[in-house]
C-alpha positions in Angstrom: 0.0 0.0 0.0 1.2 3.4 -0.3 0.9 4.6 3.3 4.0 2.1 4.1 6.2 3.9 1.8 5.5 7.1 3.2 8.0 7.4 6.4 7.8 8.8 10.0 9.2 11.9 9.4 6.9 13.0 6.5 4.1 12.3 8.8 5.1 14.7 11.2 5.6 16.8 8.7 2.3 16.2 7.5 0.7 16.0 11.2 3.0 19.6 11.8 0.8 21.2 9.1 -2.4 20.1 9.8 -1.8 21.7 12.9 -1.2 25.2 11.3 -4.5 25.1 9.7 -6.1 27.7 11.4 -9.6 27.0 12.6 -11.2 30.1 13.5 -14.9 30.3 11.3 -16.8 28.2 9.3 -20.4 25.9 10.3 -17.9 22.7 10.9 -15.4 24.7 12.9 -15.9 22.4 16.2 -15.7 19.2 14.4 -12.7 20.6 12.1 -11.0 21.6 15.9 -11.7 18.2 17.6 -10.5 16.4 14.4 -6.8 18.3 14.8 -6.5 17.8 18.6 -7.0 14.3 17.9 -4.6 14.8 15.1 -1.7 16.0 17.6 -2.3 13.6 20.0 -0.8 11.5 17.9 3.1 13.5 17.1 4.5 11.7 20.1 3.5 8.3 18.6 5.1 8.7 15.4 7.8 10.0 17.3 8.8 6.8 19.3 8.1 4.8 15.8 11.0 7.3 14.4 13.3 6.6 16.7 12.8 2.8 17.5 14.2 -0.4 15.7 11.4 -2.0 15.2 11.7 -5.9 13.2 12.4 -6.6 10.2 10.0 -5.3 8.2 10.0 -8.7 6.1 8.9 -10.2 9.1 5.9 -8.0 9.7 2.5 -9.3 8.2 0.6 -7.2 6.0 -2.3 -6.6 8.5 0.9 -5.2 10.3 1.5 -3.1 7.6 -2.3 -1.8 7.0 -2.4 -0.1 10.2 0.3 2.3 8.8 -1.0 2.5 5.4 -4.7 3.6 7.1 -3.0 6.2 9.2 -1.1 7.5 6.8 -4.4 8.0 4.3 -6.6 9.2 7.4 -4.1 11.8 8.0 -4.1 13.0 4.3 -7.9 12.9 3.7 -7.7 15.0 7.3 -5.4 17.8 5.8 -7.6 17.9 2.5 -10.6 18.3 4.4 -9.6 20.5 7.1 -8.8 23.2 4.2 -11.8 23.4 2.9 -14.3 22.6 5.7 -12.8 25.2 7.8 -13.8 28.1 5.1 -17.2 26.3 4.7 -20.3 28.5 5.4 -24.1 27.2 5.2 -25.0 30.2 3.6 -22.7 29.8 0.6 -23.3 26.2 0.1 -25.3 23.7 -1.4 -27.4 20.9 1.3 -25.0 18.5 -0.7 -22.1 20.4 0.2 -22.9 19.7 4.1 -23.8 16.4 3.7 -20.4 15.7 1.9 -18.4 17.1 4.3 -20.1 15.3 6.9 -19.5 12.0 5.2 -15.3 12.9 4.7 -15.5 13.5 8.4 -17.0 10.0 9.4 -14.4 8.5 6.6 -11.9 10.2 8.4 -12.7 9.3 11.9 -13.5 5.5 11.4 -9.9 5.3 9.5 -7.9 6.9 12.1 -9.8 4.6 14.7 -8.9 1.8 13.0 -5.5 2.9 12.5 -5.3 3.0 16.0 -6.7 -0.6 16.9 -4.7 -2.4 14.9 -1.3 -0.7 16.2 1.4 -3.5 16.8 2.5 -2.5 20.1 5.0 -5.7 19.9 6.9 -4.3 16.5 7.5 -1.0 18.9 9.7 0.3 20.9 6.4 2.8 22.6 6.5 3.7 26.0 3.2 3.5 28.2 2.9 6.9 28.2 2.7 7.5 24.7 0.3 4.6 24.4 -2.1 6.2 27.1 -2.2 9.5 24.9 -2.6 6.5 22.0 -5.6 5.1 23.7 -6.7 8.7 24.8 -7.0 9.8 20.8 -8.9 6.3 20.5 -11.5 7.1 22.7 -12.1 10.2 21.6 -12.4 8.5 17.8 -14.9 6.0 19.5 -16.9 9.2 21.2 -16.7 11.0 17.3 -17.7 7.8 15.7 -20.9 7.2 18.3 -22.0 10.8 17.6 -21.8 10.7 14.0 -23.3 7.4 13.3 -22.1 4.1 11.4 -22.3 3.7 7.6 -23.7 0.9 5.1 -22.5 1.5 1.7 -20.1 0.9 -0.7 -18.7 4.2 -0.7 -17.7 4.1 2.9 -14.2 3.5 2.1 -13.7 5.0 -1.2 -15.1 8.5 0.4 -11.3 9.4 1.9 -10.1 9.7 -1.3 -12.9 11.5 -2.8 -11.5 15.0 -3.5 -13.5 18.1 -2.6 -15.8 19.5 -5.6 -15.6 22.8 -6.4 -19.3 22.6 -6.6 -19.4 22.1 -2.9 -18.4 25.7 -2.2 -20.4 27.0 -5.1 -22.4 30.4 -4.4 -25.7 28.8 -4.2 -28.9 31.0 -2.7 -30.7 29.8 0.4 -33.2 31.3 2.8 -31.8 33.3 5.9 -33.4 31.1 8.4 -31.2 28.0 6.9 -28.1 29.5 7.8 -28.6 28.7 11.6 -28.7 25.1 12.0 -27.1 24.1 15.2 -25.3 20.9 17.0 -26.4 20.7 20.5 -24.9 18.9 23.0 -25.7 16.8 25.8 -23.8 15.2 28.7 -25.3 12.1 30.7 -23.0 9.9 32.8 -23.7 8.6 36.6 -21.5 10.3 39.0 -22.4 10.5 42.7 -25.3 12.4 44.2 -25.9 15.7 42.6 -23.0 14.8 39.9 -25.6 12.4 38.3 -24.8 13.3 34.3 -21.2 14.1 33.6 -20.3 13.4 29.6 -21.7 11.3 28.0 -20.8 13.5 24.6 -19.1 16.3 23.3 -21.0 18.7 20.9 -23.0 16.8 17.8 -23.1 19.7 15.2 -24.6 18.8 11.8 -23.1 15.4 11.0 -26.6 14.2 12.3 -27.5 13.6 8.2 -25.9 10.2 8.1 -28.0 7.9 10.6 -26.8 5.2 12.1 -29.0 3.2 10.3 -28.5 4.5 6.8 -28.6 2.2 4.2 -27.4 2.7 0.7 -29.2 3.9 -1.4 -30.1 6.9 0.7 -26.5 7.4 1.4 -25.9 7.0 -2.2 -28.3 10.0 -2.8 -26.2 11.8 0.5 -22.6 12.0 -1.2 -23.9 12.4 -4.9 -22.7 15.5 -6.4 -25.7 16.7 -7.9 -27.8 19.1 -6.1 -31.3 19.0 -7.0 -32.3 16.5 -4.3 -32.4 20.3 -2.8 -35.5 21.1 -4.9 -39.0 21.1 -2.5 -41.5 18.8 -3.7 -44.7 20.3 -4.1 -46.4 17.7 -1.6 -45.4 17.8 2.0 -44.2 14.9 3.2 -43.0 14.3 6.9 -39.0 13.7 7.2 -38.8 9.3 7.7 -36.1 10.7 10.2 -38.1 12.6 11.8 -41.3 9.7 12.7 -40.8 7.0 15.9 -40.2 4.0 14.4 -42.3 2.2 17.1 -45.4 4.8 16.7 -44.5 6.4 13.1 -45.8 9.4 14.2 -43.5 12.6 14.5 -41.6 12.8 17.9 -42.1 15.4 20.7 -39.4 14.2 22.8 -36.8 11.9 20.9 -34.2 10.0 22.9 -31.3 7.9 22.1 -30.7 4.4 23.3 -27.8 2.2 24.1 -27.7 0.9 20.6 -27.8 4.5 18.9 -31.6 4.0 17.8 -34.0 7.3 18.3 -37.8 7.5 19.2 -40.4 8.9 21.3 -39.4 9.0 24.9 -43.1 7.7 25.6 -43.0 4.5 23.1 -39.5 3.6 23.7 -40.1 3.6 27.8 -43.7 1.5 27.3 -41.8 -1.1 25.4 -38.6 -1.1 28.2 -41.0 -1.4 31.3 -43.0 -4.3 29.3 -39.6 -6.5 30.0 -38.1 -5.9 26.5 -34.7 -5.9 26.4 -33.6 -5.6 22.6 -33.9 -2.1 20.4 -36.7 -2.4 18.5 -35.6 -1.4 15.1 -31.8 -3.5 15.2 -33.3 -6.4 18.1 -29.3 -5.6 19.2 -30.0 -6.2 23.5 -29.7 -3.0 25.0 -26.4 -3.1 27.4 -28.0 -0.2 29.5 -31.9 1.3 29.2 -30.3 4.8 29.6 -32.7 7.5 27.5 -30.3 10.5 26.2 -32.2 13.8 25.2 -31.6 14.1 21.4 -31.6 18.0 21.2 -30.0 17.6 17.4 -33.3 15.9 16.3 -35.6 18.2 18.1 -34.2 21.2 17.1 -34.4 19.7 13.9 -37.9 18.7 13.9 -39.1 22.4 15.6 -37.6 23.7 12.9 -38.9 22.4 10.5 -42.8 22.3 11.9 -42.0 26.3 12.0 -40.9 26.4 8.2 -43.6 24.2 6.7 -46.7 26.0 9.2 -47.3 23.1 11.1 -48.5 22.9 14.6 -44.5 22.3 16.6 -44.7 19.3 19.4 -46.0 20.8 22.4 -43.6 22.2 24.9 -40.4 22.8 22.5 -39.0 25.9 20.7 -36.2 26.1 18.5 -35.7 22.2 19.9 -35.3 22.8 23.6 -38.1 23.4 26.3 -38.8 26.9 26.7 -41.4 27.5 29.3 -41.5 31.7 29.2 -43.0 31.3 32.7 -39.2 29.1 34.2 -37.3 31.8 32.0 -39.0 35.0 34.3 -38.7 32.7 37.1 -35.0 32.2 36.7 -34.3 35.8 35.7 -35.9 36.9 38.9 -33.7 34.3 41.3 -30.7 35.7 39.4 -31.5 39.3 39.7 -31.7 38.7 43.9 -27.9 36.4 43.7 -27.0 40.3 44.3 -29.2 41.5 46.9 -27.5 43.3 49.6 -29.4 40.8 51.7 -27.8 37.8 53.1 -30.7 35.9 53.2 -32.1 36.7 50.3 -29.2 35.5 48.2 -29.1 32.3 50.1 -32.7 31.4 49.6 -32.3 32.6 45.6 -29.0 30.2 45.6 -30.4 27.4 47.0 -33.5 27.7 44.5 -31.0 27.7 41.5 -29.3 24.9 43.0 -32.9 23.1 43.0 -33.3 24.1 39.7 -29.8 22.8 37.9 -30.1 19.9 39.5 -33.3 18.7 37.8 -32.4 18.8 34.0 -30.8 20.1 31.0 -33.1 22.1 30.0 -32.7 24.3 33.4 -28.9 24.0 33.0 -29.4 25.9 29.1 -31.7 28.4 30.8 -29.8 29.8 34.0 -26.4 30.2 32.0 -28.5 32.2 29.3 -30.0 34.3 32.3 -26.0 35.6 33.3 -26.2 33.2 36.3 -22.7 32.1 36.4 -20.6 35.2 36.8 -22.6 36.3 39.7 -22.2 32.5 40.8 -18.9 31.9 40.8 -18.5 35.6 42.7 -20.5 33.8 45.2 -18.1 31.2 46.0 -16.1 33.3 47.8 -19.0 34.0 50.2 -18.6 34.4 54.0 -21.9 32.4 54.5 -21.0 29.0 54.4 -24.9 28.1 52.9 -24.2 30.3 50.3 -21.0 29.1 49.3 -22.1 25.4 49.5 -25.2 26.0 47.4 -22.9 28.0 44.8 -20.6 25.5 44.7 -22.7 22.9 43.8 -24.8 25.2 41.4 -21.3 25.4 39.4 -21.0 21.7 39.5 -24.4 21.2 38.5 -23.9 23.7 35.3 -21.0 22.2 34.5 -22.5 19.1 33.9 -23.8 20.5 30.6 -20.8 20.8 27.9 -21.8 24.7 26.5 -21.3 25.7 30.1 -17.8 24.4 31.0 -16.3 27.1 28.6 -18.7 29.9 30.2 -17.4 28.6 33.9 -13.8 29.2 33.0 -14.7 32.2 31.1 -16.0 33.7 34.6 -12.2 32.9 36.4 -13.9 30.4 38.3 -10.9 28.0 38.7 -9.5 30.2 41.2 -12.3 30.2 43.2 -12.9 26.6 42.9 -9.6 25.9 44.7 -10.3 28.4 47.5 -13.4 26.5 47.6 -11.3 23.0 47.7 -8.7 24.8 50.2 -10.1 26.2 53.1 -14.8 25.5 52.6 -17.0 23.2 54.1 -15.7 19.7 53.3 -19.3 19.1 51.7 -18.3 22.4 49.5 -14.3 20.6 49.0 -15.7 17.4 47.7 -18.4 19.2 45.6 -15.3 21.4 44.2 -12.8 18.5 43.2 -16.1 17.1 41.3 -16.8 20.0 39.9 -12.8 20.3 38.6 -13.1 17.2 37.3 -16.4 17.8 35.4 -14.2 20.6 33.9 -11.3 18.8 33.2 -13.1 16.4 31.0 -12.0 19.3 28.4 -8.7 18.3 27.6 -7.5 22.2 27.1 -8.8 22.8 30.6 -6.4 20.3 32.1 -3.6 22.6 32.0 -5.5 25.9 33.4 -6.8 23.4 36.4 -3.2 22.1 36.7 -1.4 25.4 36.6 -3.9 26.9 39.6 -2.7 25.4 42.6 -5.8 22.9 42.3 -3.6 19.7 42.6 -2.1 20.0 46.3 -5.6 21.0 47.8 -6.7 17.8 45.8 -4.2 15.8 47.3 -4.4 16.8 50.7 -8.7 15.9 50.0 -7.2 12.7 49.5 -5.4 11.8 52.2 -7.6 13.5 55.0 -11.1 13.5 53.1 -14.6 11.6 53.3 -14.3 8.8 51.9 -17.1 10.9 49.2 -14.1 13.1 49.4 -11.6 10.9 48.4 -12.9 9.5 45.6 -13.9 12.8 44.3 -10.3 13.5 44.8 -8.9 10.8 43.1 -11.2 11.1 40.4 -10.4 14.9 39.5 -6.5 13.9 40.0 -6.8 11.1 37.6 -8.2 12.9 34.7 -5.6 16.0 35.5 -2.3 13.5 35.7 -3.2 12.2 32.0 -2.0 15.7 30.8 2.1 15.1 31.2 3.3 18.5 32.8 0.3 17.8 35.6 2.1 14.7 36.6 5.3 16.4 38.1 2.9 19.0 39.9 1.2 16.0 41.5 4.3 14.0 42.5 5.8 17.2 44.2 2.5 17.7 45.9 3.0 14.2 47.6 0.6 12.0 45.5 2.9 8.9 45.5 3.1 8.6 49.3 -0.7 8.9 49.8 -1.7 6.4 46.7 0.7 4.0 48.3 -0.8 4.1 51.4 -3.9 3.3 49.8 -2.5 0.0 48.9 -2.2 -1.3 52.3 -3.9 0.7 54.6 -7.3 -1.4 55.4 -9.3 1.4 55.8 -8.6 3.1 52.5 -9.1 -0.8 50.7 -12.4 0.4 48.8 -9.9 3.2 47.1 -7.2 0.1 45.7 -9.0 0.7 42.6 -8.1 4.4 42.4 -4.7 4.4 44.0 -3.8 1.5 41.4 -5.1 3.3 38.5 -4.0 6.5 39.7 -0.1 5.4 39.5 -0.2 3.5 36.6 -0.9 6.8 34.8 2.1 8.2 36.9 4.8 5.4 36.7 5.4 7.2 33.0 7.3 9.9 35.0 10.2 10.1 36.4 10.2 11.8 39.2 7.1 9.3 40.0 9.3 6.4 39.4 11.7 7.3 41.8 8.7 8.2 44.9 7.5 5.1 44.0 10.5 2.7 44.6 11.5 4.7 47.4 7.9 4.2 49.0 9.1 0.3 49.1 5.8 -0.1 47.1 7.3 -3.4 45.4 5.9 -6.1 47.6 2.2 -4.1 47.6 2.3 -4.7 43.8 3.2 -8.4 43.9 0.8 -8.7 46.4 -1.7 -7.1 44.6 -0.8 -9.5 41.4 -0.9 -12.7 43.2 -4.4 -12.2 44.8 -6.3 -9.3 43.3 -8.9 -8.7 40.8 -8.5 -8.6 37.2 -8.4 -4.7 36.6 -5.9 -4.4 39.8 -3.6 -6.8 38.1 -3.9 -5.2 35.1 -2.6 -1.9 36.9 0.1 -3.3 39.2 1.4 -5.2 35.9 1.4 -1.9 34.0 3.4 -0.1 37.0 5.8 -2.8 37.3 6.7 -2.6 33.8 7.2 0.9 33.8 9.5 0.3 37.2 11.5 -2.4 35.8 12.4 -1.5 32.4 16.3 -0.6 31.5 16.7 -1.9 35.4 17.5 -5.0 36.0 18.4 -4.5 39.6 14.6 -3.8 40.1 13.5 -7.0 37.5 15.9 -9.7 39.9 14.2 -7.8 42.7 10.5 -8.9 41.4 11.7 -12.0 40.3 13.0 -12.7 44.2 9.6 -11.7 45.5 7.5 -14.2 43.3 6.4 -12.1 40.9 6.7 -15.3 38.0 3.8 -17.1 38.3 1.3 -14.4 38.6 2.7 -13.1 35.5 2.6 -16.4 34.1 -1.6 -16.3 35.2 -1.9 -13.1 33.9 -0.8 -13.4 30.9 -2.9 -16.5 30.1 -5.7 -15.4 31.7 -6.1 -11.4 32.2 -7.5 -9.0 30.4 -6.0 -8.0 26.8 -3.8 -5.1 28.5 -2.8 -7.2 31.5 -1.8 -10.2 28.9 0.2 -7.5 27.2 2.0 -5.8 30.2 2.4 -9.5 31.5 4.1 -10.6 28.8 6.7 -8.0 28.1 7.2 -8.2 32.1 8.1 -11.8 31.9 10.2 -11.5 28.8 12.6 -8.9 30.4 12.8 -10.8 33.5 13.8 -14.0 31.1 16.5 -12.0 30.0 17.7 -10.3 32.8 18.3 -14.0 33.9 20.4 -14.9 30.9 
């Protein structure tokens, strides 16, 4: 294949320029700026690949060699598409033009997944902390690929290489209400208590035109290059997207199930609660009977009732719930948040808390009301009420994706941490979750981890609730995965309190985290040297001779990154039994802990020769 001709050092050329595309307008510019942080992710991996030795290249199979050849044409369909897409506006284009674009991005992203999944690890030289920023560009992929769908046709894999028309950016005349069709996002994850929906998404924008259940000859109409599928029929008819599949009727309140399937909240929930446990359009079981809002379709559907003079499902305009009676309501609370009474601001704080806690729709409202400046000047109240309600009113808001940029917009980090520092410990533990709702942006990692946030996390961590703790470890976890947090966290004193963890009894519910926690750590090497000087060796062996899979997984992982180029520390495993349960592992554990096993036992063979 061509890719394999093309070597490492071109693609960081190549990766180098996509990364100078400047992204700055256009209807696709969130996709076109997720697609390039995913892109960059990735310099460090081609790096390694640079500078390693990997085998003889006659000895790799060609599935070995596709990997490459797949990355190598993701990344150039990427560049191609991030120079037009970025200068793409709605208003200057054909409805072909959009759907096109959508369909290169899906191309894209299913390429540079599969890139990704079929990396040879074994023909590599690649450190564990490169392949943690590998498997954090994967999961993002996965998140892109959920949101935009899976595709049935033929043209699937010949759409990389389809070039950009000219005709796609042709001047073509459209009405003024077309120009504003919007991705809306929405974030539903369990996370304690009040922090009940964190992520489930990032934004959709308008990919939403290839289902997931598109079949060809629709998307054969989707990517054609000729435009008059853009011509209005004379006769009305009802978008098929846009009817239940269970009821055929046009939805009100569409949600999304485990499978990626959409229909009426109403239908979908009689069928659940009458013990079915499959999707009713694929009969795929449902792993989970989770209901996600889709806003995309709504907002789609109200759109369309309102441009064809039809009657728009009750309750819903311009796709969200918009009760003018909540809006004056909320207004009004945030209006008294700056009453010169005490107890007027507590009672209007503790109302908004009420109110962000209850949905997304509430969440959309109180930001657009100018709620979170006034909020976040509130957490520095000397009433403790108030400061715990605002707290947990920023958490709350947070939980929806539009609103993390508007929290760090306000300066609200700073607060946070005086919050996490010196507040309730109710208001500390809802601060680290509410730092880790916003670290879930990967660009806010390095704001969080630059404030001072990490050593009043740690010290949660060691001296918290055990509510508090795992809040704590939680927010630290998703921090260290940026590398310049990890050296802020070590000198904080993270590797004596995770250690602890391991065999202090009362701390044994928080294995999990302290385990986890390290293994993203043991990369560094400051880290490396806490670690061995916390005599944490025996702890891990223990930990691989009698704990549970992901825990041996972990203490593999760390061990690994302990031992390697040291064969001092490799004898010193070997003394304290560390064979057989590497042996187990990597028959029995999980694809990771096989992997981590087996290089483990490999170096020890060695260092034994």
């Amino acid at each position: 294949m061509a890719g394999v001709n093309v070597s490492p050092a071109s693609l960081l050329e190549l990766i180098a320029e996509i990364a100078e595309i400047p992204i700055n307008a256009g209807v696709f510019k969130k996709d076109c700026a997720d697609l390039t942080r995913r892109v960059c992710l990735l310099t460090h991996l081609v790096e390694e690949i640079r500078d390693s030795n990997p085998v003889d290249s006659a000895a790799a199979s060609s599935s070995e060699n596709d990997w490459w050849s797949d990355l190598v044409v993701g990344l150039q369909a990427a560049k191609r598409l991030l120079s037009s897409a970025t200068r793409f506006q709605a208003r200057d284009s054909s409805d072909g033009a959009v759907k096109r674009i959508s369909f290169q991005l899906q191309c894209i992203t299913w390429r540079l997944e599969k890139a990704l999944s079929n990396l040879p690890y074994d023909l590599y030289d690649i450190s564990d902390e490169v392949g943690e920023q590998v498997e954090l560009a994967r999961s993002q992929l996965r998140r892109a690929m959920q949101r935009y769908g899976s595709l049935n046709s033929n043209k699937f894999l010949n759409g990389l290489s389809e070039p950009m028309e000219r005709d796609a950016f042709s001047n073509v005349k459209i009405k003024a209400e077309e120009e504003k069709l919007e991705g809306i996002s929405e974030t539903v994850v369990p996370f304690g208590e009040e922090k009940k929906q964190l992520r489930k998404s990032s934004s959709i924008s308008l990919a939403f035109y290839l289902s997931k259940d598109a079949d060809t000859d629709r998307l054969d109409k989707m990517v054609t290059k000729n435009t008059d599928e853009s011509k209005k029929s004379d006769k009305l008819t009802i978008p098929v997207d846009f009817l239940c599949p269970v009821s055929l009727e046009l939805m009100k309140d569409p949600v999304i199930v485990a499978t990626g399937q959409t229909y009426e909240r109403a239908y979908i929930q009689r069928w659940i609660d009458c013990g079915n446990l499959t999707c009713p359009k694929t009969q795929q079981k449902l792993e989970n009977f989770t209901l996600t809002p889709n806003y995309v379709l709504r907002s789609l559907i109200s759109r369309w009732c309102a441009e064809h003079n039809i009657e728009q499902p009750a309750g819903y305009i311009n796709g969200r719930s918009r009760n003018r009676g909540d809006m004056s309501v909320i207004k009004a609370l945030v209006h008294k948040l700056s009453s010169r009474s005490v107890e007027e601001r507590r009672n209007a704080v503790s109302e908004i808390r009420s109110l962000s806690k209850r949905s997304t729709d509430n969440r959309i409202l109180i930001a657009e009301a100018g709620a979170i400046p006034v909020l976040v000047n509130l957490l520095t109240s000397e009433d403790v009420a108030t400061q715990e309600n605002a707290i947990t009113c920023v958490l709350n808001l947070s939980i929806y994706d539009n609103n993390k940029e508007l929290i760090m917009f306000a300066g609200a980090v700073t607060s946070i941490v005086q919050v996490l520092r010196a507040g309730t410990m109710e208001a500390r533990e809802n601060a680290a979750a509410t730092l880790f709702s916003l670290s879930l942006a990967d660009e806010n990692k390095i704001i969080i981890g630059g404030s001072g946030a990490i050593p009043a996390l740690v010290d949660l961590l060691e001296n918290g609730t055990p509510r508090g703790k795992k809040d704590a470890a939680t927010a630290l976890f998703n921090l260290c995965i940026y590398q310049g947090n990890k050296g802020r966290a070590v000198r904080a004193g993270i590797v004596p309190a995770l250690v602890k963890m391991l065999s202090d009894s009362s701390s044994h519910r928080m294995v999990d985290e302290a385990l986890t926690i390290l293994s993203v750590l043991a990369s560094n090497l400051d880290a490396k040297a806490a670690i061995v000087k916390a005599n944490t060796l025996p702890a891990l062996i223990g930990i691989l001779q009698t704990g549970q899979a992901r825990n041996r997984e972990n203490a593999a992982a760390i061990l690994l990154s302990l031992c390697k180029r040291d064969t001092e520390k490799l004898v010193s495993i070997g003394r304290l039994g560390a064979v057989v349960p590497l042996m187990d592992l990597s028959n029995n554990g999980t694809e990771r802990g096989k992997r981590k096993a087996t290089s483990l036992l490999e170096l020890l063979r060695k260092a034994c020769q």
